[in-house]
Backbone bond lengths (Angstrom), bond angles and torsions (degrees), N, CA, C in turn:
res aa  C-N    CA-C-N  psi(-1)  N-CA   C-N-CA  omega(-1)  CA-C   N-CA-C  phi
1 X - - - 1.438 - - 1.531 111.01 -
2 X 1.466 115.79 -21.41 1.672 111.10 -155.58 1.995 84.02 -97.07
3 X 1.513 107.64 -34.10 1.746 94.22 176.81 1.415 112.03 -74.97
4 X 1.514 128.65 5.41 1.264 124.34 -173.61 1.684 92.39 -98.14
5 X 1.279 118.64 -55.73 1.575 110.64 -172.71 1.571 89.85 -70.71
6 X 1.586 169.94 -57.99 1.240 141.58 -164.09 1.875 109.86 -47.72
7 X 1.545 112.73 -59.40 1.307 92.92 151.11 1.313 173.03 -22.34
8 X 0.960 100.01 -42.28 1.184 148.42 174.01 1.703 104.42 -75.88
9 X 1.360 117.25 -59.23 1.475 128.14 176.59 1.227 108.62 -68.96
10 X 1.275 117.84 -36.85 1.503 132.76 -165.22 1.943 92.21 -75.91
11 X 1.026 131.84 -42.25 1.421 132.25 -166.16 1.512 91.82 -85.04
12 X 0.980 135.89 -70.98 1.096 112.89 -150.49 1.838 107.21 -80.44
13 X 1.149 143.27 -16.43 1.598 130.27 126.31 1.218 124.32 5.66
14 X 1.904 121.27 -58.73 1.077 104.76 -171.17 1.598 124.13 -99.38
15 X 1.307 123.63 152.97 0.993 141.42 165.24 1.548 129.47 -19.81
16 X 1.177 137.79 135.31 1.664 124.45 -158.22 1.670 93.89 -75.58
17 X 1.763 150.20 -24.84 1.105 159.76 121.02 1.180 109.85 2.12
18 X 1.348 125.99 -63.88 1.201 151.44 -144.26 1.623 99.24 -91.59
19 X 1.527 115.91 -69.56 1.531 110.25 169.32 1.358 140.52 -62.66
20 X 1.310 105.27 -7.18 1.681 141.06 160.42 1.490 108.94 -36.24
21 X 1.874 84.50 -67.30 1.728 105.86 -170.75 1.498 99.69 -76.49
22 X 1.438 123.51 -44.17 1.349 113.06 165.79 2.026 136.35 -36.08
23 X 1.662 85.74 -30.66 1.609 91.06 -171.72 1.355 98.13 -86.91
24 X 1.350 123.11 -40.22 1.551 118.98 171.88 0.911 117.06 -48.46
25 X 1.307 159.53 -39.20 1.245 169.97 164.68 0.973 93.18 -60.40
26 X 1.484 156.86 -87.86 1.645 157.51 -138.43 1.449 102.91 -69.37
27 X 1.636 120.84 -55.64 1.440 130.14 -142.10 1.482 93.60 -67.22
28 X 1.618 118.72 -61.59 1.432 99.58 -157.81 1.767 110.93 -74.93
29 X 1.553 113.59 3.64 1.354 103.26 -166.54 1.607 103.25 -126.54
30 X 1.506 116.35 44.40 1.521 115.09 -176.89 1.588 115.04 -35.61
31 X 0.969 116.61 -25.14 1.826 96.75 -163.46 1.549 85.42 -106.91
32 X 1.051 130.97 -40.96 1.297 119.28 174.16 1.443 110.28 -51.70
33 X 1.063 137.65 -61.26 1.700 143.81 174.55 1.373 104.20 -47.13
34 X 1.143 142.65 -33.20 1.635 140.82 164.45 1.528 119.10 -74.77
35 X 1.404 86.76 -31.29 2.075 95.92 175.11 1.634 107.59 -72.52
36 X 1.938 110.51 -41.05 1.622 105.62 -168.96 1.964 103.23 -70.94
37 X 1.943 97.60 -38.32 1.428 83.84 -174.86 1.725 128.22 -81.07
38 X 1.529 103.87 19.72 1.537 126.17 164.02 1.445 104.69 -93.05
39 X 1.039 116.64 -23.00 1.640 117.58 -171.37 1.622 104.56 -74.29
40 X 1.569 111.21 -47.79 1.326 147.02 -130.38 1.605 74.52 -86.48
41 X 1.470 108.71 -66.50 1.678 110.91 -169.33 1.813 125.68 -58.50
42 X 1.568 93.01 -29.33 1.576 105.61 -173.07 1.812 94.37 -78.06
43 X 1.782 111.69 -29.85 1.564 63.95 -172.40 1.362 117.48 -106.47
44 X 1.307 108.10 -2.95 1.542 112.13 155.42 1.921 116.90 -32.97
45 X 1.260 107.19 -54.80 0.999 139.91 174.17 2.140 94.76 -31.46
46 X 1.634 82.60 -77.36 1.865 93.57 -171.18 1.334 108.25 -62.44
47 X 1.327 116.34 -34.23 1.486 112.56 -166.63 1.880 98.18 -65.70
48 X 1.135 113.77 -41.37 1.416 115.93 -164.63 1.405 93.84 -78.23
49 X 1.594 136.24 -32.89 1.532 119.02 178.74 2.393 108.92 -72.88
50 X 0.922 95.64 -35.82 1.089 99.43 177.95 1.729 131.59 -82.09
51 X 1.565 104.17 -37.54 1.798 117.39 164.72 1.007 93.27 -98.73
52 X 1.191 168.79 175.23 1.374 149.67 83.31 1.168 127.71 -78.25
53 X 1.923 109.03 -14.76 1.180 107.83 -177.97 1.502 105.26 -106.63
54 X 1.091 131.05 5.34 1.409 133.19 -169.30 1.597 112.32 -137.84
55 X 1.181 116.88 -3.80 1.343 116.59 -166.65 2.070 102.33 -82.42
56 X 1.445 120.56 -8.75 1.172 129.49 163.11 1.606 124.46 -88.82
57 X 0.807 86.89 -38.29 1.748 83.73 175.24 1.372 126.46 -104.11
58 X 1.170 142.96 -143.80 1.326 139.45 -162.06 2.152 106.47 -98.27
59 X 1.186 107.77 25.46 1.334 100.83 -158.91 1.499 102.83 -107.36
60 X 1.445 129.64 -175.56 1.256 132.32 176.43 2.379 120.15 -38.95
61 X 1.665 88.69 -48.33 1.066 103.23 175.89 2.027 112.65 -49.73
62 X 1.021 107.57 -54.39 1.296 113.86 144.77 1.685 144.78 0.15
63 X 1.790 75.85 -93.29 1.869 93.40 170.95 1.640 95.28 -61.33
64 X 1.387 141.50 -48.70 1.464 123.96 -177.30 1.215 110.77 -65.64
65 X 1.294 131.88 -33.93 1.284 111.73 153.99 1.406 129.27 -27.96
66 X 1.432 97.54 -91.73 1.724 90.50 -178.29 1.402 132.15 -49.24
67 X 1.327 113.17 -35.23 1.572 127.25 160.62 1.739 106.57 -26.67
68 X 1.316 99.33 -62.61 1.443 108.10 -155.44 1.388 117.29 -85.53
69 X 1.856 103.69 -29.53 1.648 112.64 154.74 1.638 122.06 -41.28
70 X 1.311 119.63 -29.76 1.326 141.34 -146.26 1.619 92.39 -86.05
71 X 1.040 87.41 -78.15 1.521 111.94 159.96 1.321 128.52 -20.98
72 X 1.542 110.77 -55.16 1.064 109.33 161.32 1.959 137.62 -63.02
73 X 1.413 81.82 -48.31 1.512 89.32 179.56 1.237 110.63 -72.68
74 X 0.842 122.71 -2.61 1.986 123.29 151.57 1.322 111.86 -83.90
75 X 0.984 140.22 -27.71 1.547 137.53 -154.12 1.625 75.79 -101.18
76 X 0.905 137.31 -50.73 1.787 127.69 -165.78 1.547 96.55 -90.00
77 X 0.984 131.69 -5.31 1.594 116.76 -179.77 1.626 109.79 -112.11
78 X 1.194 119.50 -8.70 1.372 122.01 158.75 1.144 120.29 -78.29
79 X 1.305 125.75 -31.86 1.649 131.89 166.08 1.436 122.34 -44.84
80 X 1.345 116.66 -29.26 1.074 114.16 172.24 1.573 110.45 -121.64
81 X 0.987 122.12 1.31 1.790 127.39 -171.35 1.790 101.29 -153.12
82 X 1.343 85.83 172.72 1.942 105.56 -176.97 1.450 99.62 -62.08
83 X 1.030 106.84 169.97 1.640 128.31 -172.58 1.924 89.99 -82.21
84 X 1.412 104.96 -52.10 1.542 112.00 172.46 1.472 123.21 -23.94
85 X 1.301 93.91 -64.48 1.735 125.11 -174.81 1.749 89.69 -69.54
86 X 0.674 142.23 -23.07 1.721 138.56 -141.89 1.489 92.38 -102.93
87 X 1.576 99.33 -55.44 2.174 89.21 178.34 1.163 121.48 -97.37
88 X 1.281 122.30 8.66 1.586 127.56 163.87 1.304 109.59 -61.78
89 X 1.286 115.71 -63.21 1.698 136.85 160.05 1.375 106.81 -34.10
90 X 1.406 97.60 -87.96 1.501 87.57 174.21 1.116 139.22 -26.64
91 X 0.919 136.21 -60.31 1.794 155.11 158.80 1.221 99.42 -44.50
92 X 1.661 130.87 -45.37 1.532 104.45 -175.26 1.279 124.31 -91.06
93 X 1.561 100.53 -6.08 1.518 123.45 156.44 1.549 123.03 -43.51
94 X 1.325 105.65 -72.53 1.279 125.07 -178.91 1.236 120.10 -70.59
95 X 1.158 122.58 -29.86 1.302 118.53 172.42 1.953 126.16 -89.03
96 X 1.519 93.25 -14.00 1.605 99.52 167.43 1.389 101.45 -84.25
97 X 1.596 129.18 5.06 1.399 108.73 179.62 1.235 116.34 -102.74
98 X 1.752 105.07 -22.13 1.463 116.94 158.68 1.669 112.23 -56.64
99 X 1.665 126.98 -25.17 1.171 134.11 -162.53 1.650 113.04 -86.50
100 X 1.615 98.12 -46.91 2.013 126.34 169.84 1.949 96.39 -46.66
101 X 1.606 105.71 -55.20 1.291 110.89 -127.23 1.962 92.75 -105.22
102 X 1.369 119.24 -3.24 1.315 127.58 179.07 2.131 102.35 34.18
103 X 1.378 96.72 127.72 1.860 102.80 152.13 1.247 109.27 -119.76
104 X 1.305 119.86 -157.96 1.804 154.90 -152.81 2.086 66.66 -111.48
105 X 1.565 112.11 139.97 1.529 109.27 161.47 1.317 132.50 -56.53
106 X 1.086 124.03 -5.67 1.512 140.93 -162.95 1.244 94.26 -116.30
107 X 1.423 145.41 -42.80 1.650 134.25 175.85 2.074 93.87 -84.43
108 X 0.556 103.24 -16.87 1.698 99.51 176.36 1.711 103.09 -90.09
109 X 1.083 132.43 -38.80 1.099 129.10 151.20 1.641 127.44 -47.23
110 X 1.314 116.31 -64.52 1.471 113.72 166.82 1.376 108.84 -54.32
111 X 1.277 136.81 -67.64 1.666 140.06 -175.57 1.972 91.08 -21.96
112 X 1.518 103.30 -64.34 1.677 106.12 -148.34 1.658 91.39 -74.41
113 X 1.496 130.51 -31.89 1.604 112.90 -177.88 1.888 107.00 -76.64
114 X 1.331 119.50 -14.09 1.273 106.35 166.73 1.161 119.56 -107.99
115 X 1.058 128.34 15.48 1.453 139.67 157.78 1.951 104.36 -85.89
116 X 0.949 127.59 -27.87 1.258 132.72 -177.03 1.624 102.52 -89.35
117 X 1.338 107.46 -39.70 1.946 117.01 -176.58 1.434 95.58 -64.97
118 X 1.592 138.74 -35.95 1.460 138.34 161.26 1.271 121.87 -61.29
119 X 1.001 126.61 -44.19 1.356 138.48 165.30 1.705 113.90 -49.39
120 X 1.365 133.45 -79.37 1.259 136.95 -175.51 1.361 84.24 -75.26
121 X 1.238 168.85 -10.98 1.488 138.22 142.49 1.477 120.20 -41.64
122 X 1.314 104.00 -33.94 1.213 108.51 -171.54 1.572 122.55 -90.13
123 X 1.063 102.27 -24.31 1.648 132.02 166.15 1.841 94.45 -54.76
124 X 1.234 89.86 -66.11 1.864 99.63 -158.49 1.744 85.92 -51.74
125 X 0.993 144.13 -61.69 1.598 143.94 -165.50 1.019 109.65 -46.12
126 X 1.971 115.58 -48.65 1.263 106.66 -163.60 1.598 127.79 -64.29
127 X 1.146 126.45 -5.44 1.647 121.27 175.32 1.557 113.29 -91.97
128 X 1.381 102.92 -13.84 1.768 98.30 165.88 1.774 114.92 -88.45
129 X 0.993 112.71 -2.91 1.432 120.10 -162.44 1.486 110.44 -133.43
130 X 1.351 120.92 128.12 1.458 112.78 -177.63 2.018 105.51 -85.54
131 X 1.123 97.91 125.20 1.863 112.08 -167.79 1.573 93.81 -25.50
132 X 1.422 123.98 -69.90 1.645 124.61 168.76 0.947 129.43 0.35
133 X 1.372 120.74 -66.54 1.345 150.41 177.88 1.422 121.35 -55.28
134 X 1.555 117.55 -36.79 1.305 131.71 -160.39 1.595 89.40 -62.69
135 X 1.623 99.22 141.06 1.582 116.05 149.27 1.366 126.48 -148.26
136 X 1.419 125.54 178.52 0.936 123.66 -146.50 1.567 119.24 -70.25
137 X 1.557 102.68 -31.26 1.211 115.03 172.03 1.626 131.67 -39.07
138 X 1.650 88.75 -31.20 1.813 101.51 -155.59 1.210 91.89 -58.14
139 X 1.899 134.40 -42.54 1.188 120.58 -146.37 1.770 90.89 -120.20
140 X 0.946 127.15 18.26 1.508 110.96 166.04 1.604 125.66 -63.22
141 X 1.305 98.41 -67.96 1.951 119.95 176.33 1.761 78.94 -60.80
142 X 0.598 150.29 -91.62 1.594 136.07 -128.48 1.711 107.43 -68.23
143 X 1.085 102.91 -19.77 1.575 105.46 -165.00 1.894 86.82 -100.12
144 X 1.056 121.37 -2.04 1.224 124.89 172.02 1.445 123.32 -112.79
145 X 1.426 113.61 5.27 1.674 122.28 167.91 1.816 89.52 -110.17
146 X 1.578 115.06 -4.63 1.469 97.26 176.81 1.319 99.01 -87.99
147 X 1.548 134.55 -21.85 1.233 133.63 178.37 1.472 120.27 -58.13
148 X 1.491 111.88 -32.63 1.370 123.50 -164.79 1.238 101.23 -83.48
149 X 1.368 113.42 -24.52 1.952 114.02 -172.13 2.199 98.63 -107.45
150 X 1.332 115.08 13.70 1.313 107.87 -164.71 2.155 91.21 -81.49
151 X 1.568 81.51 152.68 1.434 121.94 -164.09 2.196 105.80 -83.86
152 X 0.934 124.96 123.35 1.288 134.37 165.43 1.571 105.87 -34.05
153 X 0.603 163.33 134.07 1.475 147.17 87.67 1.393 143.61 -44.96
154 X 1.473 89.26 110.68 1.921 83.23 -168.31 1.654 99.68 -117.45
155 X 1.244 141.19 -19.07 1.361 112.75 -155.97 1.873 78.37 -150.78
156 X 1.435 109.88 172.60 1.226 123.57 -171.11 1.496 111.92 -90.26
157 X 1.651 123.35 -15.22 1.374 128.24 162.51 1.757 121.75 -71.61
158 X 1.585 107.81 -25.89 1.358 126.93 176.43 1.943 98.07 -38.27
159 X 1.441 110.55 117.33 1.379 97.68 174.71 1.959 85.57 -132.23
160 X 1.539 106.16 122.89 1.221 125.70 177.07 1.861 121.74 -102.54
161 X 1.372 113.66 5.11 1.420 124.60 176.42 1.391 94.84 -7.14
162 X 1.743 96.08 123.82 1.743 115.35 157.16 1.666 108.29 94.77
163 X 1.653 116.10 -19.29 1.514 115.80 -160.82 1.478 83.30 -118.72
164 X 1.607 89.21 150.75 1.610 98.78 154.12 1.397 117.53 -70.61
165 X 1.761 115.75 173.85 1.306 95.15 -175.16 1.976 86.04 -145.00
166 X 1.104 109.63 177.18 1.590 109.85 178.90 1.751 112.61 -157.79
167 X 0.824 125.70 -178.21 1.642 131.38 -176.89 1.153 112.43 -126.79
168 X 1.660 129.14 115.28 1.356 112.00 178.18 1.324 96.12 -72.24
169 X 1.559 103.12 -177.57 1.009 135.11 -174.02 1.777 116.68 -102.82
């Protein structure tokens, strides 16, 4: 009930512009748009059992967030479609939410390099693993020893390929 009213808050926030670009994205890909906003909830979900204190703001808890969001909406969008189809979406998913949801350039920067560090994680798995098979587990612990080794971000030249990254505070 409490992710239905954030939703809920979260929609009506945006701009009639804004839900425009939202419906384009949803309309032609219904089951995909129910699969990302299952993704969206589960890992809110993990990030808050595992960070709890960082998984909201700009901190490690965070970067596993998006990491693992990434992750998800591939692992549920290959189930029913190509791996192809799975990060196109994805990617235009995630990155119109950085677009809906505007940051400071430097937290919009980290969001989109650990949203991409979830993504080619998930890539790298997929040839040992038949897409079917995938669950959620595979990328939790791993996307959570990337937390323990994730990289500062301080400036917009900072290029951290492969690591999570986070913002002190």
């Amino acid at each position: 009930m409490r992710n239905l009213k954030i939703i809920v808050t979260t929609l009506t926030s945006l701009s009639f512009e804004k839900i425009l670009k939202l419906l384009r994205l949803t309309l032609p890909h219904p089951l995909f748009s129910l699969l990302g906003l299952y993704a969206t909830l589960k890992s809110f979900a993990l990030a808050q059992k595992h960070f709890p204190k960082t998984h909201s703001n700009n901190g490690v808890g965070n970067a596993f967030r998006h990491s693992l969001w990434t992750c998800l909406i591939m692992m549920y969008c290959c189930k029913i479609s190509s791996p192809k189809k799975a990060i196109e979406y994805c990617k235009r998913m995630t990155d119109l939410h950085e677009e809906l949801f505007p940051n400071k350039p430097l937290e919009k920067k980290m969001d989109l390099h650990n949203n991409q560090v979830g993504m080619d994680y998930f890539m790298e798995l997929l040839p040992g693993v038949h897409r079917q098979f995938f669950e959620t587990s595979f990328f939790v612990e791993e996307l959570k020893n990337k937390a323990k080794t994730a990289k500062v971000l301080k400036n917009m030249d900072d290029d951290f390929k492969g690591s999570l990254v986070y913002l002190e505070r």
